[in-house]
DONU-591179 format. One line per field, with one value per residue: x, y, z of N, C-alpha, C in turn; residue in one letter. Coordinates in steps of 0.2 Angstrom, whole numbers. Example, Ala and Ser with C-alpha at 12.3 -4.5 7.8 and 13.67 -1.06 7.14 Angstrom:
# DONU-591179
n_east c(66 64)
n_north c(-28 -11)
n_up c(39 35)
ca_east c(62 68)
ca_north c(-22 -5)
ca_up c(39 36)
c_east c(66 64)
c_north c(-16 0)
c_up c(39 39)
r c(a s)
This chain:
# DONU-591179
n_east c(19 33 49 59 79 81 90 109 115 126 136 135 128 112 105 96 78 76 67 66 74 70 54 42 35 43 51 45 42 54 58 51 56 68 73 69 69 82 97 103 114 116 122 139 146 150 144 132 139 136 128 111 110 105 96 87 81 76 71 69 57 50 49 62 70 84 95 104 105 104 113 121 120 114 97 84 67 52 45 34 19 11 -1 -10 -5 4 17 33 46 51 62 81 87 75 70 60 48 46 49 37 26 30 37 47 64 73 82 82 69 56 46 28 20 7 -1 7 10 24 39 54 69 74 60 49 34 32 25 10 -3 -15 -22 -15 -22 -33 -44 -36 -26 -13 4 15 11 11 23 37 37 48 64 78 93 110 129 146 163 163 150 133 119 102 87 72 62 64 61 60 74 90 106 117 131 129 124 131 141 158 163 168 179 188 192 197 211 211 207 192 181 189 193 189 178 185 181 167 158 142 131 118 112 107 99 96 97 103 109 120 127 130 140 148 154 162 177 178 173 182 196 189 183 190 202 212 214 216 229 233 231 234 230 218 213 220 217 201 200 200 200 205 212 203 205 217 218 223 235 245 254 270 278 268 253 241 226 231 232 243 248 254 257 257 254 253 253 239 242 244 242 244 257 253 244 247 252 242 225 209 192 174 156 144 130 114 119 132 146 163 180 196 211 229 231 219 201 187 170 154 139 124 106 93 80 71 64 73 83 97 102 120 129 148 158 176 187 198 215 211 224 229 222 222 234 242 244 234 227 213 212 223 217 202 200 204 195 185 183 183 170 163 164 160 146 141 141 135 122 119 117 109 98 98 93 80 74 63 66 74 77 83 100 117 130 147 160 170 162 156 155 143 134 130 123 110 106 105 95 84 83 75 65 59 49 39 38 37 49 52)
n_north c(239 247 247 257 265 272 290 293 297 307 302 289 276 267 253 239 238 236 227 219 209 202 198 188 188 193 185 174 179 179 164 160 166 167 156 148 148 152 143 133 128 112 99 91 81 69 64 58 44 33 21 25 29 41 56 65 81 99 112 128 124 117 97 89 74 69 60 46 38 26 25 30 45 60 66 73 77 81 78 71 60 57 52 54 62 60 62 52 49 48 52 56 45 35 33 27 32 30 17 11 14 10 10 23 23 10 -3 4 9 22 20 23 26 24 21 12 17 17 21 23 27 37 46 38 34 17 7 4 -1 -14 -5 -6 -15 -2 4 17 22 28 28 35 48 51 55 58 75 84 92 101 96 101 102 106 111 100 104 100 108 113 116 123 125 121 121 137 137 147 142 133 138 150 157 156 165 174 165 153 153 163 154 142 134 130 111 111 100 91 87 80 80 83 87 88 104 107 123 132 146 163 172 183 175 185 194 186 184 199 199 191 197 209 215 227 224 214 218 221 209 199 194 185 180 192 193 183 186 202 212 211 221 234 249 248 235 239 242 229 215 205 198 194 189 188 192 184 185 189 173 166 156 148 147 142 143 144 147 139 124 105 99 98 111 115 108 114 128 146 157 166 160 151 156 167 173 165 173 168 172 163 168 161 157 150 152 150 150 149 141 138 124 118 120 131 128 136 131 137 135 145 144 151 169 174 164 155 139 130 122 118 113 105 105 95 88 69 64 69 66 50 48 40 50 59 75 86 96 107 118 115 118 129 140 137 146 157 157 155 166 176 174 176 188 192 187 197 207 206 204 218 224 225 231 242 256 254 259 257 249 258 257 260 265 255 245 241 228 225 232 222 212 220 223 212 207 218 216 205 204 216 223 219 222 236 249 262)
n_up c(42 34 40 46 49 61 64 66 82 90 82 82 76 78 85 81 87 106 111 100 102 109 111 107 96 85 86 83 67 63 65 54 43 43 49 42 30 26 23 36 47 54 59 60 43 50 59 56 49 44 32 37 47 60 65 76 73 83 77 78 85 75 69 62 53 50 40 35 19 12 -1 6 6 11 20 23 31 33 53 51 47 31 32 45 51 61 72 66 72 90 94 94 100 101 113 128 127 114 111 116 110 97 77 71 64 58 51 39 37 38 51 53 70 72 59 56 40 30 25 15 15 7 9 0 1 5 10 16 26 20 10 -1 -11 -15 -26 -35 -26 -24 -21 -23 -20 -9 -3 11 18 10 16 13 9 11 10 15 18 26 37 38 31 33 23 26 17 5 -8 -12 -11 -13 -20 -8 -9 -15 -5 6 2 0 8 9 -1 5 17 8 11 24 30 29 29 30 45 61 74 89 101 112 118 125 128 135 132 141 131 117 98 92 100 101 91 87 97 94 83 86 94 103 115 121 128 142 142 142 149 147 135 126 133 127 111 108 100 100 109 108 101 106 98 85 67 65 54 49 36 31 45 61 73 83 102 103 98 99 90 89 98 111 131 130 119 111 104 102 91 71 60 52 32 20 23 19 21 33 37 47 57 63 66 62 57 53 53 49 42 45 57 61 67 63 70 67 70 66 67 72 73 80 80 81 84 83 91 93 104 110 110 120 124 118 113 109 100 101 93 90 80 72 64 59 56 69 79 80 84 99 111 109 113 115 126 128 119 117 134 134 126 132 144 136 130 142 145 137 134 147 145 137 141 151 144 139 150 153 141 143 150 155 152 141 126 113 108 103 91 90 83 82 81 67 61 65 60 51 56 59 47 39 46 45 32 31 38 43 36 40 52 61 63 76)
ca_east c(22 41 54 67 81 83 97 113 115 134 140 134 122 109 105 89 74 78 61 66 80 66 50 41 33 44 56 41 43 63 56 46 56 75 77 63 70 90 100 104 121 115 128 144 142 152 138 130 143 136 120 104 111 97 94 80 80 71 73 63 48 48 55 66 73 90 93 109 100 108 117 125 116 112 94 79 61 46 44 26 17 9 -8 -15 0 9 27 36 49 50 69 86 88 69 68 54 39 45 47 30 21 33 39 52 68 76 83 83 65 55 38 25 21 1 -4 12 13 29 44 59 76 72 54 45 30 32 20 0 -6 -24 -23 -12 -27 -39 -45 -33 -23 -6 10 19 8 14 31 37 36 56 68 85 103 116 135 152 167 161 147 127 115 95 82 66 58 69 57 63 81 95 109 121 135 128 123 141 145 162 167 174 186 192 194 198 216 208 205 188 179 193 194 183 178 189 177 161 155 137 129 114 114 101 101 92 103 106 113 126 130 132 147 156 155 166 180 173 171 188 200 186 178 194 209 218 211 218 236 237 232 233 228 209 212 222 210 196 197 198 206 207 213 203 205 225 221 224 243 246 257 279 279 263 253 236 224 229 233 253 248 256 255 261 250 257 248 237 246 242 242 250 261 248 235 252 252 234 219 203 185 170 150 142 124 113 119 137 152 172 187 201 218 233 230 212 195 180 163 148 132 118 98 88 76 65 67 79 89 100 107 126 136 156 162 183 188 207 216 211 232 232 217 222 239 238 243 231 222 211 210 224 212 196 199 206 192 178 187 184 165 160 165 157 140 141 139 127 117 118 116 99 96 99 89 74 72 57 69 80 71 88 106 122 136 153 164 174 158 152 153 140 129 128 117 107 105 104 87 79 81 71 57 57 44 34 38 38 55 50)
ca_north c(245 247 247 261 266 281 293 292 300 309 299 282 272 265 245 238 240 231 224 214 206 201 197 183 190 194 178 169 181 177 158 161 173 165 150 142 150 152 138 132 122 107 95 89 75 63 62 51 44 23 22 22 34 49 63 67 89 102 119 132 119 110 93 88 67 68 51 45 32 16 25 36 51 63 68 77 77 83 73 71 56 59 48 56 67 57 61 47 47 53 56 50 36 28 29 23 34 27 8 8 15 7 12 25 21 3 -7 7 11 24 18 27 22 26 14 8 16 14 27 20 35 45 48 37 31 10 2 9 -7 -13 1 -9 -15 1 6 27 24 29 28 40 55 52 54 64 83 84 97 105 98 103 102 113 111 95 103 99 113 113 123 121 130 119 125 144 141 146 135 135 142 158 160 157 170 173 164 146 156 166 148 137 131 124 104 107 95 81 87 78 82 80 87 94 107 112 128 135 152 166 177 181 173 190 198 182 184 206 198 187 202 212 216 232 223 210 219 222 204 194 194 177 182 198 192 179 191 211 215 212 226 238 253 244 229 242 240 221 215 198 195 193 185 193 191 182 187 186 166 161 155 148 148 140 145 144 150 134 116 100 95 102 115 109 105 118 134 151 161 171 157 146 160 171 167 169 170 171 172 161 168 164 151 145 155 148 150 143 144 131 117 117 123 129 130 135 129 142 134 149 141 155 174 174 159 149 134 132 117 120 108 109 100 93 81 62 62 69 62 44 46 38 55 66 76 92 100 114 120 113 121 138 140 138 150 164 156 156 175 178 170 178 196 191 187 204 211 203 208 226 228 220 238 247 261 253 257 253 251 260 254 262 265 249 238 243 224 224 233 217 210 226 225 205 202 221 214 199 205 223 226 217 225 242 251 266)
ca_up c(42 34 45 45 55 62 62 71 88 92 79 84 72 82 84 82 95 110 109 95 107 118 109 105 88 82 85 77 63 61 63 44 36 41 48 38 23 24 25 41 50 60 62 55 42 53 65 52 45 39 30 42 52 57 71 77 74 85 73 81 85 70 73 57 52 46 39 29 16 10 -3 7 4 16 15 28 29 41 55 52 42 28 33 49 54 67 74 63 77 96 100 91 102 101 120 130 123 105 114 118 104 92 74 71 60 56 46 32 35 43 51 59 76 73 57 53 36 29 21 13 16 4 11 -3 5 0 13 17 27 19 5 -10 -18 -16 -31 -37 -21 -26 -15 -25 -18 -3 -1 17 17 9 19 8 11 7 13 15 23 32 41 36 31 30 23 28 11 0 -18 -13 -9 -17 -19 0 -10 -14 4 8 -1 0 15 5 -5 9 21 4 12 27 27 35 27 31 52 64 81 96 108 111 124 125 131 137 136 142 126 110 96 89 104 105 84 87 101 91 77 88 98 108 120 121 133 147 146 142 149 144 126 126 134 118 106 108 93 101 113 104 101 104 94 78 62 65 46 45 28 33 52 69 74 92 105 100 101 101 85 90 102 117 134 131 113 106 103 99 84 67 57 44 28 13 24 20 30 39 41 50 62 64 67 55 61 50 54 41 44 54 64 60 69 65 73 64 72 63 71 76 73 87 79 85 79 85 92 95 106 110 107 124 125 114 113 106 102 100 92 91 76 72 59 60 58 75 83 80 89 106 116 108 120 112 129 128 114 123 140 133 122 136 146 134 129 147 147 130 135 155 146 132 147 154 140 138 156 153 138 144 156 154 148 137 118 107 108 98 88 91 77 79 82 61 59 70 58 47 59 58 39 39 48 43 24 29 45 41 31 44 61 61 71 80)
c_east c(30 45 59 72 83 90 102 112 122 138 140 129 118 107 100 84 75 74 61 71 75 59 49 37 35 51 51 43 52 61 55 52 66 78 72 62 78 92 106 111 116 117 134 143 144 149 133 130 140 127 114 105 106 100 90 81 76 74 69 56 47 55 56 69 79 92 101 105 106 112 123 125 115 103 88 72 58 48 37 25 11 0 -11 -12 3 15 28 41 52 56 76 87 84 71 60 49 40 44 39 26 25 32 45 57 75 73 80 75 62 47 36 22 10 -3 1 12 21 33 51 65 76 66 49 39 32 28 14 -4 -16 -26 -21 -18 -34 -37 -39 -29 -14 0 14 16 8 20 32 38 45 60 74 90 105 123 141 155 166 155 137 123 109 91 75 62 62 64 59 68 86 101 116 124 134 124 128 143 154 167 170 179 192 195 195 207 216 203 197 182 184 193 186 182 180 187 172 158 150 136 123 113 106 99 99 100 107 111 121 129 132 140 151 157 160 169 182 177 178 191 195 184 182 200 214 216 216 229 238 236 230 232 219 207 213 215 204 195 197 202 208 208 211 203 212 222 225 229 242 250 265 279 274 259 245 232 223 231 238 253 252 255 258 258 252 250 247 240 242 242 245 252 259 246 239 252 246 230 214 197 178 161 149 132 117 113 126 141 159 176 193 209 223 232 224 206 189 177 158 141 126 111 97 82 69 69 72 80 89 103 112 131 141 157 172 186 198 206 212 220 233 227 220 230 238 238 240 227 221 213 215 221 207 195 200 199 183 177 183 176 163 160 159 148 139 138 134 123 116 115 109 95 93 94 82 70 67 58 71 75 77 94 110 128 143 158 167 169 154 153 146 132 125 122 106 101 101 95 82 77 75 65 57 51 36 32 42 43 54 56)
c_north c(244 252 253 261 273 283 291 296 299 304 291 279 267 258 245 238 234 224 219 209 201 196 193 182 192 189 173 171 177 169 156 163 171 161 145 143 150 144 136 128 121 102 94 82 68 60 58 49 35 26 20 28 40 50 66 76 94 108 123 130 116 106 89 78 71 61 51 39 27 19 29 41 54 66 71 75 80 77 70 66 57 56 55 59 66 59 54 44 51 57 49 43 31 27 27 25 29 20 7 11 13 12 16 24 16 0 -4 8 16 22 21 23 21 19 11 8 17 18 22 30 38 48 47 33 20 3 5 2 -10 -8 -2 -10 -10 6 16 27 23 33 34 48 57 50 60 70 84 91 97 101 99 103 106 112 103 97 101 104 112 117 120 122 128 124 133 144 141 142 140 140 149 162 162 163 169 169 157 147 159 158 142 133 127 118 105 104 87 81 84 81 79 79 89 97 109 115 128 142 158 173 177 181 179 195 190 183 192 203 196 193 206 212 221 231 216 212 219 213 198 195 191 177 187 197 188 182 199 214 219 217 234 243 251 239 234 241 234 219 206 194 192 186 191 188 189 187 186 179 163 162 151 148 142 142 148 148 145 128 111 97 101 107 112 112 111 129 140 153 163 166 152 151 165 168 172 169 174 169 169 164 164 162 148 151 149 152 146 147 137 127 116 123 124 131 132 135 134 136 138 144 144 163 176 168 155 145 133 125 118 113 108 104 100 88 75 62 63 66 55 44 45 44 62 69 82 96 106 119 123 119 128 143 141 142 158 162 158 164 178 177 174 184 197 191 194 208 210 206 214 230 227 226 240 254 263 252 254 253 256 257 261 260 258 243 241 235 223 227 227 213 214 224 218 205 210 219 210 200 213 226 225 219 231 245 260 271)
c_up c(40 39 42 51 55 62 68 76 91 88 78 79 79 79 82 86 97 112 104 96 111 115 105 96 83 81 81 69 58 61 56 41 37 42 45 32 21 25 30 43 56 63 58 53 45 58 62 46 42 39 37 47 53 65 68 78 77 81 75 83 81 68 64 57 48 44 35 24 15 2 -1 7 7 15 23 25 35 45 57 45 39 27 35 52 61 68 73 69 84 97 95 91 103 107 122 129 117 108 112 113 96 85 74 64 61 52 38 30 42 43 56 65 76 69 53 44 35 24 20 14 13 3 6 2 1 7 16 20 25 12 -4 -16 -18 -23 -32 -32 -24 -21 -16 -23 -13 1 7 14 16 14 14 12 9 13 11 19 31 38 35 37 28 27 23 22 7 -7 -19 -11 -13 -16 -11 -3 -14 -8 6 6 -3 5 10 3 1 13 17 7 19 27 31 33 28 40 54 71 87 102 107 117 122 130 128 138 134 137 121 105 91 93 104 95 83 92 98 84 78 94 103 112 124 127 140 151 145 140 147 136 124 125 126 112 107 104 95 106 111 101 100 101 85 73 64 56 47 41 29 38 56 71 80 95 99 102 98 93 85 98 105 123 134 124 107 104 100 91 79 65 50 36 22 16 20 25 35 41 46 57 66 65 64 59 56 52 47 42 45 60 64 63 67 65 72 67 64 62 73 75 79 81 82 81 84 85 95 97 109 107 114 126 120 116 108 109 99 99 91 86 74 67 61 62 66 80 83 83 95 113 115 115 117 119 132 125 118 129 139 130 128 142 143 132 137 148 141 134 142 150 141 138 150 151 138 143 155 148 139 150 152 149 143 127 114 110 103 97 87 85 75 81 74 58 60 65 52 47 56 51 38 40 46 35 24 32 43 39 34 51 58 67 71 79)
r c(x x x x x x x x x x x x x x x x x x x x x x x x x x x x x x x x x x x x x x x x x x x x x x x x x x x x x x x x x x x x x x x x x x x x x x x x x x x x x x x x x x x x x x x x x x x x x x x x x x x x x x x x x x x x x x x x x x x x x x x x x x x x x x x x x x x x x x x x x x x x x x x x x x x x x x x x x x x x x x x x x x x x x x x x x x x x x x x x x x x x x x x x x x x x x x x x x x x x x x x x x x x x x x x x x x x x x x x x x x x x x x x x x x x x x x x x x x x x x x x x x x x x x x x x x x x x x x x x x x x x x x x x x x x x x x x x x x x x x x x x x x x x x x x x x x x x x x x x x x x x x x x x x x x x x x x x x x x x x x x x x x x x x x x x x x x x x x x x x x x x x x x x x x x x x x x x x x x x x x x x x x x x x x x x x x x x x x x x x x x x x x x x)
């Protein structure tokens, strides 16, 4: 059945059914049709910065190799061999299940742990023990199942469906052009906080969309920038940046800092702060000085997992009295608030009662969402 949406009600445009917040078939759906066809953020490339370097991926249940090859190359594949269909490799760091059944990835090869055939880094099959001289057996026809990179601003992005995807930067869309004068392909990570939070990753990507909800659920938010309470959070001019308090210039608790601002800014981006959704999994927060990320794992249809990375110069990392955590701790402050009311929010729709939500004039980024995933699952679950 195709999907519509119903009419407004007193004005309000109505959200998606709550059911689709909640529901396991339709988070499979969203499995197929967006994270196994959009292109994904899964780490920054500094995480496997010298050839050999790999992580082991869990993406909605399908477990992904990331590899750097011996040229440098960043590259992905299944984690399934192409014999008898083994898991290649258990866990990044080849703990004690991969010990004892041996194979995995070293010394610039991946081997499987079952009959020991044989991958070179960019998932050529180049060893089949016993097979070399059987008559038509051809190695070339068994290269790993390939996955899509691509990279942007120094983070890595997958597509499961590389043959139907289109290239990152017209994903992107406009977001590179807008944040072309920050270095975030030279900034590394200073810190990292992970979260566990009990929420479908829709309700937590409709939060960061807007600030509604700002003055009620953060107050040391609000104090450093009053813009985000100010009629509701409305008429925010993103494109510009969102102005601090009189003094204060980024996000931290004092609203200042000792680390410079990064080298190429304008006036606005030295003093505001920007924040763009990259869909469907990347959130940034770029103050002067310092960037939070958040990499989204939907790990069912209610709960995500969510690493914050907080990235900064190398110039200021490498001095002896750096320390991220005026940043860091201000930042986890207003996450721990964020992530409490997504919780809730999941809570409350999850009533017997509760068939959709509504969207309030100043949450119409909110309809993004809306649009985003009925473009992609729509056509397949029918909205009531």
């Amino acid at each position: 059945m195709s999907a519509h949406v119903p009419p407004a009600v007193a004005g309000l445009e109505p959200t998606l059914p709550s059911s689709w917040y909640r529901s396991p078939q339709v988070f499979a759906l969203e499995k197929e049709r967006i994270f196994c066809r959009e292109w994904i953020s899964v780490a920054r490339e500094e995480e496997l910065a010298a050839p050999g370097a790999h992580q082991v991926l869990d993406i909605l249940g399908e477990s992904i190799l990331l590899v750097r090859n011996r040229e440098g190359q960043l590259r992905a594949f299944y984690n399934v061999c192409r014999h008898r269909g083994s898991r290649l490799c258990r866990d990044t760091q080849a703990g004690a299940a991969q010990a004892v059944l041996g194979g995995g990835i070293a010394g610039g090869r991946i081997t499987c742990p079952y009959h020991q055939w044989t991958y070179d880094l960019d998932g050529r099959l180049i060893a089949a023990p016993y097979l070399a001289g059987e008559p038509g057996f051809d190695k070339s026809l068994f290269s790993l199942y390939p996955v899509g990179v691509e990279t942007w601003g120094g983070f890595i992005f997958l597509n499961l469906s590389p043959a139907k995807a289109v290239p990152l930067r017209e994903q992107l869309a406009g977001i590179p052009a807008r944040l072309a004068r920050y270095p975030l392909s030279e900034l590394r990570i200073g810190r990292t906080i992970r979260y566990q939070v009990d929420a479908n990753w829709k309700v937590i990507c409709e939060n960061y969309n807007e600030c509604y909800h700002c003055a009620g659920v953060h107050p040391e938010l609000c104090a450093l920038v009053p813009a985000f309470r100010d009629r509701g959070g409305a008429n925010l001019d993103w494109a510009r940046g969102i102005p601090h308090r009189p003094g204060a210039y980024t996000f931290t608790s004092s609203g200042v800092t000792r680390r410079r601002a990064f080298p190429g800014l304008d006036a606005d981006e030295q003093v505001r702060h920007k924040g763009e959704l990259a869909y469907p999994n990347l959130f940034l927060s770029l103050a002067c000085d310092h960037a939070a990320v958040f990499i989204l794992e939907p790990r069912s249809a209610t709960r995500t997992d969510i690493a914050c990375h907080f990235l900064f110069e190398p110039f200021e990392i490498a001095k002896p009295d750096f320390d991220p955590s005026d940043a860091s701790e201000f930042w986890d402050v207003v996450n721990r608030q964020d992530w409490a009311i997504c919780e809730a929010v999941q809570q409350g729709i999850s009533a017997r009662v509760h068939e959709r939500g509504y969207y309030a004039p100043m949450e119409d980024f909110n309809l993004d969402i809306r649009r985003y995933v009925l473009e992609r699952i729509g056509d397949a679950v029918g909205v009531a």
